[in-house]
TORZABA-334110 format. One line per field, with one value per residue: residue number from 1; residue in one letter; x, y, z negated of N, C-alpha, C, O, CB in turn. Coordinates in steps of 0.001 Angstrom, whole numbers, plus 524288, in hexadecimal, padded with zeros to 5 digits. Atoms other than C-alpha are relative to their C-alpha. Last residue first. Glycine has a CB too. Layout:
BEGIN
num: NUM,...
residuo: A,...
npx: X,...
npy: Y,...
npz: Z,...
capx: X,...
capy: Y,...
capz: Z,...
cpx: X,...
cpy: Y,...
cpz: Z,...
opx: X,...
opy: Y,...
opz: Z,...
cbpx: X,...
cbpy: Y,...
cbpz: Z,...
//
This chain:
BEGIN
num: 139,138,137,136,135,134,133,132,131,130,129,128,127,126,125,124,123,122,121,120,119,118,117,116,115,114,113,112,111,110,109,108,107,106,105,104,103,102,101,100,99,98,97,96,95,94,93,92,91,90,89,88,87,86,85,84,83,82,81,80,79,78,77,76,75,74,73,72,71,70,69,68,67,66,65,64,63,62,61,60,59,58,57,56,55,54,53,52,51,50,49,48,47,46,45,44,43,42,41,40,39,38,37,36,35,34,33,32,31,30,29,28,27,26,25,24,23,22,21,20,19,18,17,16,15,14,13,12,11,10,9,8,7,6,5,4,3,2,1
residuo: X,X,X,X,X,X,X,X,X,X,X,X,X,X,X,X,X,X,X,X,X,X,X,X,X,X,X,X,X,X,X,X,X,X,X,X,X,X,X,X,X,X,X,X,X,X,X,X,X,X,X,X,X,X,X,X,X,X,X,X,X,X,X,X,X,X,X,X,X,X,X,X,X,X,X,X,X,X,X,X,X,X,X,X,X,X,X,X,X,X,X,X,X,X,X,X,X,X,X,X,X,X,X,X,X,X,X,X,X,X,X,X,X,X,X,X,X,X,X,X,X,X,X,X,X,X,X,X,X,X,X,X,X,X,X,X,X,X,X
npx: 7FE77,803DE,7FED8,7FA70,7FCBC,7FDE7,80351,7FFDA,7FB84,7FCC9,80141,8015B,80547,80395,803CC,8011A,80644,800DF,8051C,8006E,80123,7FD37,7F85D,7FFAD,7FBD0,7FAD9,7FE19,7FCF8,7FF69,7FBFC,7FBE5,7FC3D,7FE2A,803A0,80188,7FAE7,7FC17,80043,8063B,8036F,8051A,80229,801AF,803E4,7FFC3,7FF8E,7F95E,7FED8,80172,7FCD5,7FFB1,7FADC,7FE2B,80454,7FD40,7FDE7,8020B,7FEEF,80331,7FADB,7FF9C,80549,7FCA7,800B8,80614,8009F,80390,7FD08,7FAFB,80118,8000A,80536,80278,8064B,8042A,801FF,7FCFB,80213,8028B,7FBA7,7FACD,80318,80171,7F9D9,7FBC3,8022F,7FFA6,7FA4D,80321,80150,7FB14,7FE67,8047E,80192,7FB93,8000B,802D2,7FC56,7FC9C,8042C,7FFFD,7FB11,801A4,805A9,7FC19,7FC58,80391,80327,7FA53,8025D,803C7,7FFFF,7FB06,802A9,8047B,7FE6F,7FC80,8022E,80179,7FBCC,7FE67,80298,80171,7FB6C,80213,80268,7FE7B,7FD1C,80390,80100,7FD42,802D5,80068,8031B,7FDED,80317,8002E,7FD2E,8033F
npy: 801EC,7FD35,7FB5B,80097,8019C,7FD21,7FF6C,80402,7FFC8,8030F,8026C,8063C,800C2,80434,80381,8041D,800B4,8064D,80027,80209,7FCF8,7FA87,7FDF0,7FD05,7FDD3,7FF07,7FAEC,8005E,7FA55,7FE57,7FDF3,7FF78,7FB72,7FC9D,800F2,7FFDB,80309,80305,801BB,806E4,80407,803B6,80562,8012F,8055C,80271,800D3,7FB45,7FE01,7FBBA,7FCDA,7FF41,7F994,7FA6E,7FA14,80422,8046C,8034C,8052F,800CE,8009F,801F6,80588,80305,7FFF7,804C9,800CC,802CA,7FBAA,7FC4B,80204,80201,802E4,800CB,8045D,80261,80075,7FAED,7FB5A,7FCDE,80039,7FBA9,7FBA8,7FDF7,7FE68,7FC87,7F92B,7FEF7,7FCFB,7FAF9,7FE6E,7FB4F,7FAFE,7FE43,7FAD1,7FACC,7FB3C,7FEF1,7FCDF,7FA2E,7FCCD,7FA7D,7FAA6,7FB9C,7FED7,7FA6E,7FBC6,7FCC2,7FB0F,7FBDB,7FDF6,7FBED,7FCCE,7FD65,7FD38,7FB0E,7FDD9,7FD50,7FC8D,7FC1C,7FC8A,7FA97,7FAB8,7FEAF,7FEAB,7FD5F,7FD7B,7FEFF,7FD33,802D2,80036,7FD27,7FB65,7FB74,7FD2C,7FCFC,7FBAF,7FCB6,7FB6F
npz: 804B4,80436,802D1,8034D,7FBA5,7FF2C,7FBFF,7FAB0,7FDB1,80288,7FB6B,80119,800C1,804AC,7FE53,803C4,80141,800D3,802C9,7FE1B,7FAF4,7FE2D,7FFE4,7FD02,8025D,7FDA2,802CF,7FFF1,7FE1E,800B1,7FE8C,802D6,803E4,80052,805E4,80107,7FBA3,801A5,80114,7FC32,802B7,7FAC8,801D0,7FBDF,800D2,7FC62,7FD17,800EB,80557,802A0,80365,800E3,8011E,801AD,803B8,8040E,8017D,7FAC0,80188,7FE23,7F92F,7FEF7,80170,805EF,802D9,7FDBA,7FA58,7FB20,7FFF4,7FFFA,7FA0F,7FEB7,8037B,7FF91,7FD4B,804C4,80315,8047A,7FFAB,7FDDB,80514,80501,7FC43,7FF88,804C0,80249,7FC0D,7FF12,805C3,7FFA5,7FD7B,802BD,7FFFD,7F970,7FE7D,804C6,7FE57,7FC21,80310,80060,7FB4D,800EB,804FC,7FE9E,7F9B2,800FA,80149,7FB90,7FB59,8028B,800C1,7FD4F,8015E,805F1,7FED8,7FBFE,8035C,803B2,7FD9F,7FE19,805B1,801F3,7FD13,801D9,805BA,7FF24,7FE25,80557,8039B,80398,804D7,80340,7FEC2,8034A,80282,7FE62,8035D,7FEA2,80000
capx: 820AD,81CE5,82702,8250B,81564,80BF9,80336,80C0B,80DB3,7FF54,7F72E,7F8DB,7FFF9,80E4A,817A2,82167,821B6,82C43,82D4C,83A7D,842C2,844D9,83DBA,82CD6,8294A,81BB0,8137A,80C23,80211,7FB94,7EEE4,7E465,7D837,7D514,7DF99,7E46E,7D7EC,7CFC3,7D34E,7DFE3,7E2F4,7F03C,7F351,7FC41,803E0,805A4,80742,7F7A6,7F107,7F05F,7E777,7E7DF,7DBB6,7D38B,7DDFC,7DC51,7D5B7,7DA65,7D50F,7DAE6,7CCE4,7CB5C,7D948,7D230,7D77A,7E699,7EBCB,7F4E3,7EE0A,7E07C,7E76F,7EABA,7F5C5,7FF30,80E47,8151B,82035,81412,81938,8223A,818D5,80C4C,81274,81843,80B96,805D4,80E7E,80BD6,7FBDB,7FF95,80811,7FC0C,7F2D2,7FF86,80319,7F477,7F64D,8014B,7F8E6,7F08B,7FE38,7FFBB,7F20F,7F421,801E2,7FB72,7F0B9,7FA25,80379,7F3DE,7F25E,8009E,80298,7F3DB,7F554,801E9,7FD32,7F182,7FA5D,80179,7F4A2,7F05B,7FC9E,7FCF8,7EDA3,7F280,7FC57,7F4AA,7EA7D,7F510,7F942,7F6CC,7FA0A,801CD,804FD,7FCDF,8061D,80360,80000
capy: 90865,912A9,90FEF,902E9,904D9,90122,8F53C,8ECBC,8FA8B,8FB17,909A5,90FB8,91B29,91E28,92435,92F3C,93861,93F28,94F22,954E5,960E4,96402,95A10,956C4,94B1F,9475D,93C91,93197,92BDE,91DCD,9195A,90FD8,911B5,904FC,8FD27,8FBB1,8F96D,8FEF4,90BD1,91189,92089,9269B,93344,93E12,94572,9541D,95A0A,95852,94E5E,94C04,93EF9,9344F,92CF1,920EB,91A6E,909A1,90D41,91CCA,928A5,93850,93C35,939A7,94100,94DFD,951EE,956E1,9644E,9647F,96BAF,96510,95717,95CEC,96140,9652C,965FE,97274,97A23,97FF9,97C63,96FCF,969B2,96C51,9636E,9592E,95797,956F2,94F36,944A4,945E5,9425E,93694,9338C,92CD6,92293,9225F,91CD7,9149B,90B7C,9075B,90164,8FA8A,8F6A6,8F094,8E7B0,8E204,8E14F,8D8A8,8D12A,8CCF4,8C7F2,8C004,8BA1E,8B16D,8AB06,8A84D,8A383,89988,8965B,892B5,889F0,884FA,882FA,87AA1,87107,86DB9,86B2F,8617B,85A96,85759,85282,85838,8540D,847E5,83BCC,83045,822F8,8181D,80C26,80000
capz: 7A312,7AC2F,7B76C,7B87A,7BBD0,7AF80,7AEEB,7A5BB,79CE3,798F1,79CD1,79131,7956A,7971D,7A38E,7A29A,7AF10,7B311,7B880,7BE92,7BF8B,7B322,7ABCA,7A99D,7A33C,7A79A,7A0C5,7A87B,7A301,7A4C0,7A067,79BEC,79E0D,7A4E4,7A6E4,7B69A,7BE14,7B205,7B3F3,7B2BF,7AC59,7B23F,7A821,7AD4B,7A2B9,7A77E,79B72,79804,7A0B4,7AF43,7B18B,7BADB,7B91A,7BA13,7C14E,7C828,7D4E2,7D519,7CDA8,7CD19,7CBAF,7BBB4,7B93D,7C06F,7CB16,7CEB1,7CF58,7C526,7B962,7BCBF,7B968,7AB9A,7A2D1,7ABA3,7A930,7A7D9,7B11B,7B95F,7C5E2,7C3A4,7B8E5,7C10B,7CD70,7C38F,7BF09,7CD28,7D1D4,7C651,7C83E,7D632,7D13B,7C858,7D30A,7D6FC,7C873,7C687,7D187,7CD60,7C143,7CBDF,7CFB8,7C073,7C01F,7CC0A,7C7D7,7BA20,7BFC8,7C741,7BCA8,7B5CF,7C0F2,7C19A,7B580,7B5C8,7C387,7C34E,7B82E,7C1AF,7CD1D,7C4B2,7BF0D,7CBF5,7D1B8,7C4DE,7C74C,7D602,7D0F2,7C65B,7D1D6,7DB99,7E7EB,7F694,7F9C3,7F4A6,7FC58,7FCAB,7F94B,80429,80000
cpx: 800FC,80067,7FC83,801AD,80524,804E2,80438,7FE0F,80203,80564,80579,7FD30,7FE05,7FA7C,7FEA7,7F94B,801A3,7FCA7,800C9,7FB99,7FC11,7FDCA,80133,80716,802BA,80371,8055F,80289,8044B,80382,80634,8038F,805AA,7FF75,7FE4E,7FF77,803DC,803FD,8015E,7FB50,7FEC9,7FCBD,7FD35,7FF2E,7FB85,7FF16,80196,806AE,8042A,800E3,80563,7FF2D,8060B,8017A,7FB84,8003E,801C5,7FC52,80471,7FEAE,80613,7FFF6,7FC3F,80203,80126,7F9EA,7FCD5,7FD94,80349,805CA,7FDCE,80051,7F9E2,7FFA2,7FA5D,7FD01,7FC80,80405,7FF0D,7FE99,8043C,805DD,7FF44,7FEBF,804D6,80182,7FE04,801E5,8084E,7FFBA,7FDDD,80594,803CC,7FBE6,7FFD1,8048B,7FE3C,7FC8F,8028F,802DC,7FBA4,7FF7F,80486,7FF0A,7FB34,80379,802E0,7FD8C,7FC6A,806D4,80073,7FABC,7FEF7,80584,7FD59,7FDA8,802DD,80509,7FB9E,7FF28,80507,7FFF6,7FBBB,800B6,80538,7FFEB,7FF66,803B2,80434,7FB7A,7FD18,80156,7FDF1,7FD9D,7FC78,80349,7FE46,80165,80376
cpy: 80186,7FC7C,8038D,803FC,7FFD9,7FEFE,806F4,8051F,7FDB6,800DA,7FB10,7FCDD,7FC3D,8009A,7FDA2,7FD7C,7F989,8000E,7F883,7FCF2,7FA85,8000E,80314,80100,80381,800B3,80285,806A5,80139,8061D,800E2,804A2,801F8,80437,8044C,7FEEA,7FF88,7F9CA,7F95D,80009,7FBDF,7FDE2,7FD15,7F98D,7FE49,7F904,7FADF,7FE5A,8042E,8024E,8041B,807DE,800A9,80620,8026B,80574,7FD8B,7FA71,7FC37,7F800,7FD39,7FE2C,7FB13,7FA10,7FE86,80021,7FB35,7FFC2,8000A,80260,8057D,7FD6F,7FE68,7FD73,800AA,7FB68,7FCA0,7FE44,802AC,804DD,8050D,800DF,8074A,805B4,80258,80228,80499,8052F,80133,804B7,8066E,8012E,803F3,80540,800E3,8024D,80429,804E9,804C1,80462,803F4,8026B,80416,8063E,803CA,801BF,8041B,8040A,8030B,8031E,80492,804B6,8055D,804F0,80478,80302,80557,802C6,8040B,805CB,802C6,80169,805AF,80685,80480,801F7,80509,805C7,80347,804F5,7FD70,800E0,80421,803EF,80543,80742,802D7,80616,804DE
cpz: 7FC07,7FD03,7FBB6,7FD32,7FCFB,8051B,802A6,803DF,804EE,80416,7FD5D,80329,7FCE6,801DC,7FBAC,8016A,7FC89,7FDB1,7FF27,7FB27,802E5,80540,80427,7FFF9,8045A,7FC10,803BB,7FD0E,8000F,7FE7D,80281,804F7,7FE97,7FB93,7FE16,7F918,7FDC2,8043A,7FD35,7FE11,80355,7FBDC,80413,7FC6C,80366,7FF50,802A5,8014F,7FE73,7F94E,7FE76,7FD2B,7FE3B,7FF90,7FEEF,7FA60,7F868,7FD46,80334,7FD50,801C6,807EF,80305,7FE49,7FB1B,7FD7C,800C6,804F7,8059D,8009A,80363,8059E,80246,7FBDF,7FEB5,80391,7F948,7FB7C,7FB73,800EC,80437,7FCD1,7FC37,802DB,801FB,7FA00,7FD35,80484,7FED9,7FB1E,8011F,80301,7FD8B,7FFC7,80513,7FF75,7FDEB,800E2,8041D,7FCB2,8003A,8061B,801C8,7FBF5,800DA,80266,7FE96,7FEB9,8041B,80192,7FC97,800FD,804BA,7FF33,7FCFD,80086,8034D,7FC09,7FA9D,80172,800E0,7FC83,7FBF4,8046F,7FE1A,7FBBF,801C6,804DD,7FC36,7FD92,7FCB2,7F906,7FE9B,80385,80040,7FDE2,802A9,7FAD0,80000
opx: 80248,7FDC9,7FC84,80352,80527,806DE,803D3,80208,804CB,8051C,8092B,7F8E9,80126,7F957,801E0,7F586,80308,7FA38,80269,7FC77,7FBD8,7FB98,7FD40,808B2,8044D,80214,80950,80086,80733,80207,808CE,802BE,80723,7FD6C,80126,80196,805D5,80548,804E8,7F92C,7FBED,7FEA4,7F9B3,80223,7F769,7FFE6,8044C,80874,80668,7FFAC,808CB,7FEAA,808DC,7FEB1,7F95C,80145,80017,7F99B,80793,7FF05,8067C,7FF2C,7FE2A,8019A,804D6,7F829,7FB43,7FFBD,804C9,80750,80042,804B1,7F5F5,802DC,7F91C,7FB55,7FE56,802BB,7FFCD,80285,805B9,80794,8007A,80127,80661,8028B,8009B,80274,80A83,7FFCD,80029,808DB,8041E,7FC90,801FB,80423,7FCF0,7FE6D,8023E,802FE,7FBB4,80064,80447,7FE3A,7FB0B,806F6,801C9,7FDE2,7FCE7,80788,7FE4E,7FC19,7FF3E,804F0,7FA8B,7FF4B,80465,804C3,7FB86,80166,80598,7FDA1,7FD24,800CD,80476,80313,80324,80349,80350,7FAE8,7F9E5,8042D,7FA24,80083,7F8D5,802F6,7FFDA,7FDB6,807D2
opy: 7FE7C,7FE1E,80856,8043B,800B1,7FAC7,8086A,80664,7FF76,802A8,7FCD3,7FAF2,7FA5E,8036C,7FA50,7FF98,7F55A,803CA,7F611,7FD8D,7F9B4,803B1,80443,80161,8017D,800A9,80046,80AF5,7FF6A,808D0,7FDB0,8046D,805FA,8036C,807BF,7FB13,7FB71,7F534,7F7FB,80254,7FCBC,7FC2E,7FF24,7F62A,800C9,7F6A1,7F724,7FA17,806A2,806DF,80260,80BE1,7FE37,809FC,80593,80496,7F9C2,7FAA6,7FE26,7F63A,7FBA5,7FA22,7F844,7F6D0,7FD64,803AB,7FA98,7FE83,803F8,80424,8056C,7FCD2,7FE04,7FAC9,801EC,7FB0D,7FC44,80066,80756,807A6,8095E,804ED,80BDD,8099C,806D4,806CB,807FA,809D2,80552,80984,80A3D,801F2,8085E,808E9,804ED,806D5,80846,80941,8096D,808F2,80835,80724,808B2,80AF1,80872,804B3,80886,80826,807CC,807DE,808B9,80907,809DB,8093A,8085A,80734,80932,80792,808D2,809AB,806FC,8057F,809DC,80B18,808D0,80597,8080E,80A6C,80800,80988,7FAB3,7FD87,803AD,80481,806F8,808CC,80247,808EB,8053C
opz: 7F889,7F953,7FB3C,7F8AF,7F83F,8064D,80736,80643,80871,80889,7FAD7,80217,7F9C2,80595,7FA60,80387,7FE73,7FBE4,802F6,7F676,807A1,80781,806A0,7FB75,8086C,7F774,80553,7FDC5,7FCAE,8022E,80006,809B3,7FC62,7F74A,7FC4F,7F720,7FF58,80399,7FA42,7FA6C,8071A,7F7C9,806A4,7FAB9,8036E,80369,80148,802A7,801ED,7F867,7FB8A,7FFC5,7FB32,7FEE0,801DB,7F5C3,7F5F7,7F94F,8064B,7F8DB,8064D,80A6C,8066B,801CE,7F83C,7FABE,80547,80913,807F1,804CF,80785,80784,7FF87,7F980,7FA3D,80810,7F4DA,7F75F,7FA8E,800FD,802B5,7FAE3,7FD11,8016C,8012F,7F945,7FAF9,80360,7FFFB,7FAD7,7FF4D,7FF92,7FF6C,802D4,80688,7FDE6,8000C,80006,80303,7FE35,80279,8060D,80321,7FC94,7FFA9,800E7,80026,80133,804A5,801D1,7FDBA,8029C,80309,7FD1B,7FD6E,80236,800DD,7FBD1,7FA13,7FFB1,7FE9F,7FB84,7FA08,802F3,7FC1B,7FB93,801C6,803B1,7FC59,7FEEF,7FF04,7F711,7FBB2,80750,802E4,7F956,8072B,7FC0B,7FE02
cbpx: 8028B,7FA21,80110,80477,7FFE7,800DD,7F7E9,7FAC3,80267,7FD5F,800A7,7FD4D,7FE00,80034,8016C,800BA,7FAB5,8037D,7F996,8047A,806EA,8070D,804EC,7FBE6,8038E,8003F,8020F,80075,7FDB9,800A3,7FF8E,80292,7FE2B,7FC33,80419,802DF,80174,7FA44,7FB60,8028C,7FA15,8047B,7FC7E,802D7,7FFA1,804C4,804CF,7FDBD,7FFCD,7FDF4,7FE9E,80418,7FC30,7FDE8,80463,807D3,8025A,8084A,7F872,8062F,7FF99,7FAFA,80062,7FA05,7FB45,804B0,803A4,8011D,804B5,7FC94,7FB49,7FBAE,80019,7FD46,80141,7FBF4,80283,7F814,7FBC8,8021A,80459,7F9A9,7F911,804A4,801ED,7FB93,7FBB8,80232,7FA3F,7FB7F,801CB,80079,7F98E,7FC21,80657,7FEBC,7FCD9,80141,804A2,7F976,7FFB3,8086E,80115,7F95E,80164,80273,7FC50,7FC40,80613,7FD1F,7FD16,8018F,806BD,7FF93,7FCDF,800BF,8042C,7FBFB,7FD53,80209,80101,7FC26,7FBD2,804E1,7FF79,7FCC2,80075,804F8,7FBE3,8058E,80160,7FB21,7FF28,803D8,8052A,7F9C3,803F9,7FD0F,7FC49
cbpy: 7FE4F,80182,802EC,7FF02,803FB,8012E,80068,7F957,7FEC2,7F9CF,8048C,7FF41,7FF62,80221,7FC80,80305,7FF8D,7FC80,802FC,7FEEF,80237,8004B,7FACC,80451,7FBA8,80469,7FE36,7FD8D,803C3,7FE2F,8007F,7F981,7FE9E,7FD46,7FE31,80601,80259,800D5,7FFCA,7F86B,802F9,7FB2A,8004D,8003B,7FE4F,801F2,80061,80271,7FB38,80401,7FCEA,7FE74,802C4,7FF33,804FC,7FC51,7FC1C,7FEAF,7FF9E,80590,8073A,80620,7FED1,7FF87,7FBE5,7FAEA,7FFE1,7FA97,7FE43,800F1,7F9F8,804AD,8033C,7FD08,7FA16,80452,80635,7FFBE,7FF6D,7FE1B,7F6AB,7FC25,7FD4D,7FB5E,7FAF5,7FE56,8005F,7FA36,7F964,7FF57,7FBCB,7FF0A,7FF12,7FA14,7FF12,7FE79,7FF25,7FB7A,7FBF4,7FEB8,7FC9F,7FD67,7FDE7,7FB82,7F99B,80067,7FEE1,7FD70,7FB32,7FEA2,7FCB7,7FDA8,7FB9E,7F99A,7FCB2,7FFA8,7FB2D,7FBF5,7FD08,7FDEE,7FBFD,800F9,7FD31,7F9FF,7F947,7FEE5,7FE24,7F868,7FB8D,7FDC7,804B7,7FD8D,7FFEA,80343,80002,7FD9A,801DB,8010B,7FFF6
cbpz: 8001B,80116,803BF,80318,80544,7FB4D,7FD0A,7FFE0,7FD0E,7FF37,806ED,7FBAF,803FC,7F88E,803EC,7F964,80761,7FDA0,8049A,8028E,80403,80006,800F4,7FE9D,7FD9D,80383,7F909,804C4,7FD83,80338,7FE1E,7FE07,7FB3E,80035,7FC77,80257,80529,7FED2,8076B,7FE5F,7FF11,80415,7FB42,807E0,7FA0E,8019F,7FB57,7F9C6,7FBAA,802A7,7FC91,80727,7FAB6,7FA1B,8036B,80298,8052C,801C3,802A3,7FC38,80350,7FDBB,7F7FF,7FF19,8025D,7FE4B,804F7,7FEF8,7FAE4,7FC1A,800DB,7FFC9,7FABE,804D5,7FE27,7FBAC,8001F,7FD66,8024B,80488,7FEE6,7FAAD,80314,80454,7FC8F,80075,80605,80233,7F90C,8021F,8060D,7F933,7FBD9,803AE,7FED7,7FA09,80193,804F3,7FD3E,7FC5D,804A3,7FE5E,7F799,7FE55,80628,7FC37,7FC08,8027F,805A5,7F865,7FEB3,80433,80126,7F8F6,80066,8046D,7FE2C,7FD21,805A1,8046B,7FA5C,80044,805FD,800DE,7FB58,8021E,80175,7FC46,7FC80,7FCA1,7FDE7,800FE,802A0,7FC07,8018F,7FD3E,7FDB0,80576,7FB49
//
């Protein structure tokens, strides 16, 4: 009699495949979500770059920093919107506050603070927006 050879895989074998694929599944899903989050993040210094100009713009003319969105030329915090930014906000010596929605973590913040020098303006970075979701340079 002839031995009948194997084909195709085994039960135990398959079983061993989709728990593999599940353990990959479970490790990379939630890397993704805070890949996604931090690029909406991305767009709230994309809205406040203008709000940035504009500070710096007020600072080099009138030798003081703004204390509003009005002072600078720009709308109201409320109108300055995107998919993921409830609001980019001018506050008092120039500090610009990024508000997220619920796309990124709903309420929470970033702000960036100027520091003004001789011949040249930087911008410190806190909020409580969490650290994972933050870009490199706002750590």
């Amino acid at each position: 009699m002839k031995r009948q050879l194997q084909k195709g895989f085994t039960l135990i074998e398959l079983m061993i495949v989709v728990a593999i694929i599940g353990i990959l599944a479970a490790v990379a899903l939630p890397a993704y979500q805070d890949y996604t989050k931090r690029a909406r993040v991305t767009e709230g210094f994309n809205l406040a770059a203008s709000a940035k100009t504009a500070v710096a713009d007020y600072y080099s003319a009138n030798n003081v920093l703004p204390s509003d969105n009005a002072s600078v030329g720009l709308p109201t915090s409320t109108d300055i919107t995107g998919a993921s930014v409830k609001s980019v906000a001018v506050g008092a010596n120039g500090v610009i506050t990024i508000v997220y929605n619920d796309k990124v973590d709903d309420g929470k913040n970033i702000t960036l603070t100027p520091t003004t020098g001789t011949a040249s303006m930087s911008w410190a970075c806190s909020g409580d927006l969490p650290v994972k979701l933050r870009p490199s340079n706002c750590r």
